[in-house]
C-alpha positions in Angstrom: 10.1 39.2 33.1 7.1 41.2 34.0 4.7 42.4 31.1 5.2 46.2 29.4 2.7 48.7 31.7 -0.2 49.3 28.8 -0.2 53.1 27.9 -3.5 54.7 27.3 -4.6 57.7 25.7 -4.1 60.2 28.4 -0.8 58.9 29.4 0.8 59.0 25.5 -0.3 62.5 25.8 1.6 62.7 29.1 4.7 61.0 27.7 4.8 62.9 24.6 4.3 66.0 26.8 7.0 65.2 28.6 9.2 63.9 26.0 8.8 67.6 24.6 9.6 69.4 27.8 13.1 67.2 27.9 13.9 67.6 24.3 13.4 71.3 25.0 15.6 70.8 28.5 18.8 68.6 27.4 18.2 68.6 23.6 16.6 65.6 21.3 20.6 64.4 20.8 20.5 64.4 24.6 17.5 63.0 26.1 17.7 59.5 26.6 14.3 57.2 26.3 15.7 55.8 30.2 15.5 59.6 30.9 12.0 60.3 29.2 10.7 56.5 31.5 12.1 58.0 34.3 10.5 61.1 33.9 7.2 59.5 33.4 7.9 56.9 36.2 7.4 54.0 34.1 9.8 51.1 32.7 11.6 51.5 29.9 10.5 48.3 28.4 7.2 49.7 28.9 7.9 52.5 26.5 9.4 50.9 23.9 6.6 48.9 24.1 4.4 51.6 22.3 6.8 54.2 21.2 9.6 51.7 19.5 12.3 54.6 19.3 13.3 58.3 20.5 12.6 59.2 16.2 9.2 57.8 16.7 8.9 60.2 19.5 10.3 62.9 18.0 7.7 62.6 14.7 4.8 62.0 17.0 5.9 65.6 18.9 6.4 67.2 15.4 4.0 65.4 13.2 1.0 66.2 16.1 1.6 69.8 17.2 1.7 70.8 13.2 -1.5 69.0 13.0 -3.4 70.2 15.8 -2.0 73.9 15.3 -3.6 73.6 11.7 -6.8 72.6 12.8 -6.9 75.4 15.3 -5.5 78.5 12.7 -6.5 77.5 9.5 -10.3 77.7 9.8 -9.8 81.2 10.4 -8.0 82.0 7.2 -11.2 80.1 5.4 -13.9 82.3 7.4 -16.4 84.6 6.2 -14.7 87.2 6.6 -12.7 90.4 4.9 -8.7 89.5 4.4 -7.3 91.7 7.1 -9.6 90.5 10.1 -8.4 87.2 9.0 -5.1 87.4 9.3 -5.1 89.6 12.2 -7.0 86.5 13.3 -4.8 83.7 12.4 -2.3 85.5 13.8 -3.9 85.9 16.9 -4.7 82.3 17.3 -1.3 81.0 16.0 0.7 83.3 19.0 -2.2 81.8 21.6 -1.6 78.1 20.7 1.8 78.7 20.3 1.8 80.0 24.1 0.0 77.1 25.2 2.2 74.6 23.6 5.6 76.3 24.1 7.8 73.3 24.0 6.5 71.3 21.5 6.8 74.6 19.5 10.6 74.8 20.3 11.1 70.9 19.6 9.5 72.2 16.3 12.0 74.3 15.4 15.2 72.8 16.7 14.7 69.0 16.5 12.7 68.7 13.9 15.7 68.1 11.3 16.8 65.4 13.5 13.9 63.4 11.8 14.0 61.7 8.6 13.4 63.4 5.1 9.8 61.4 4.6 8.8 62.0 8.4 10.2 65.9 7.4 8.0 65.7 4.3 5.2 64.6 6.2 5.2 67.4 8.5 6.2 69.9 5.9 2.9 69.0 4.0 0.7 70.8 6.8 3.0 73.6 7.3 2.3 74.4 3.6 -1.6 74.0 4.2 -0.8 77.0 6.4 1.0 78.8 4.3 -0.8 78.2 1.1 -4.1 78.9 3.1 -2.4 82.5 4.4 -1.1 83.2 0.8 -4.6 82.7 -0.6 -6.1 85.3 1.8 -3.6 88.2 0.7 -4.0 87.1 -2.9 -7.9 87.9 -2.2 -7.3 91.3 0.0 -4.4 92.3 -3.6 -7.9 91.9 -5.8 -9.9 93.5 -3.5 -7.8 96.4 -3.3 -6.5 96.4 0.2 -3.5 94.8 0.0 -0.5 95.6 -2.7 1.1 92.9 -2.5 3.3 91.2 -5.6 3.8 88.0 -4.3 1.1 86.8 -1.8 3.3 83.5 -1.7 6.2 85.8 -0.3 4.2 87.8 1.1 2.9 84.9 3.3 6.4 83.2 4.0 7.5 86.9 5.4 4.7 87.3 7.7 5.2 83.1 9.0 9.0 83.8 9.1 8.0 87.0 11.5 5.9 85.4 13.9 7.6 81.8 14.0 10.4 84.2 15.5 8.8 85.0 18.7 9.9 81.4 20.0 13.6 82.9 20.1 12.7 85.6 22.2 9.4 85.8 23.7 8.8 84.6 27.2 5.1 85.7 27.8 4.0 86.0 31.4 0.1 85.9 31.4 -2.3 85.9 28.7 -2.8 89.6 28.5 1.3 89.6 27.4 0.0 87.3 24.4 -2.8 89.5 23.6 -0.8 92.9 23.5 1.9 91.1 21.5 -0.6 89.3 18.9 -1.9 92.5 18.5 0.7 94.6 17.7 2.3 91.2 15.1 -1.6 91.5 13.7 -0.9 95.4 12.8 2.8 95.1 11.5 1.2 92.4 9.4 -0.9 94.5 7.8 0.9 97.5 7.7 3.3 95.1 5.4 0.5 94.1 3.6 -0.8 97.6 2.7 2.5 99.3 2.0 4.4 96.1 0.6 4.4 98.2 -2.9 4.5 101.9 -1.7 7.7 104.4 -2.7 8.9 106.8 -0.1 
């Protein structure tokens, strides 16, 4: 029997790359680990070697995007800076690294309940971080008087809840289609923000 192929770095990124493209393709429910070795060109016994089920996939998809995307949108909510060029930021940098990791984003959304209720929690953890981050930077613009804003906890989950939508709809073409739509997400956000309280 011949000995599982030895994965390195570059290729897990390639098979969990892949892994999300066919998730996003045929569903988690599905794709088939022969499929994803197939797709990769490499033996099944091979994969199962380093990646001993399709969950272990699946979290490693989940568990890594939320991960990365935290460590590319939260500094920007803990900058230097006033609250509203912060979020107009975060924003900003949320819709670009969303764009450039489209599937894994979808696999987010759909498969992600497919996973078990500690891999969930594990995952849920860094989507709070995001959230808690965002809600502290509109509790901060609310004191300085920019915002008027109740709730910044709220306040924060609306705003998440508005631009985690995009990935039901939005199919950008280039970058500049990013650009004019993080822009115009950046100003309803703080339109929101500054007229959460007002009365017609």
């Amino acid at each position: 029997m011949p000995e599982p192929e030895v994965i390195g770095g570059d290729r897990v990124e390639q098979v969990l790359s892949s892994a999300a493209r066919l998730f996003t393709s045929k569903g988690y429910d599905g794709a088939s680990m022969r499929d994803l070795a197939a797709e990769v060109d490499i033996r099944p016994s091979s994969l199962y070697h380093h990646f001993p089920s399709k969950q272990h996939i699946l979290f490693e998809i989940c568990y890594g995007f939320q991960r990365d995307f935290n460590l590319e949108v939260v500094p920007e909510l803990r900058a230097d800076r006033p609250p509203g060029p912060a979020i107009r930021e975060a924003i900003r940098r949320h819709i670009e690294f969303s764009r450039l990791h489209w599937p894994e984003v979808l696999v987010n959304m759909r498969e992600r309940r497919s996973l078990p209720a500690e891999q969930q929690a594990s995952i849920n953890a860094l989507r709070r971080q995001y959230r808690d981050a965002l809600a502290a930077v509109i509790g901060r613009g609310v004191a300085d008087g920019v915002f008027s804003v109740a709730d910044p906890k709220l306040a924060s989950m609306l705003i998440l809840d508005m631009v985690n939508g995009m990935a039901a709809w939005f199919s950008p073409r280039d970058r500049r289609d990013t650009e004019r739509i993080a822009d115009r997400y950046g100003d309803a956000a703080i339109a929101l923000l500054e007229r959460w309280g007002a009365r017609p």
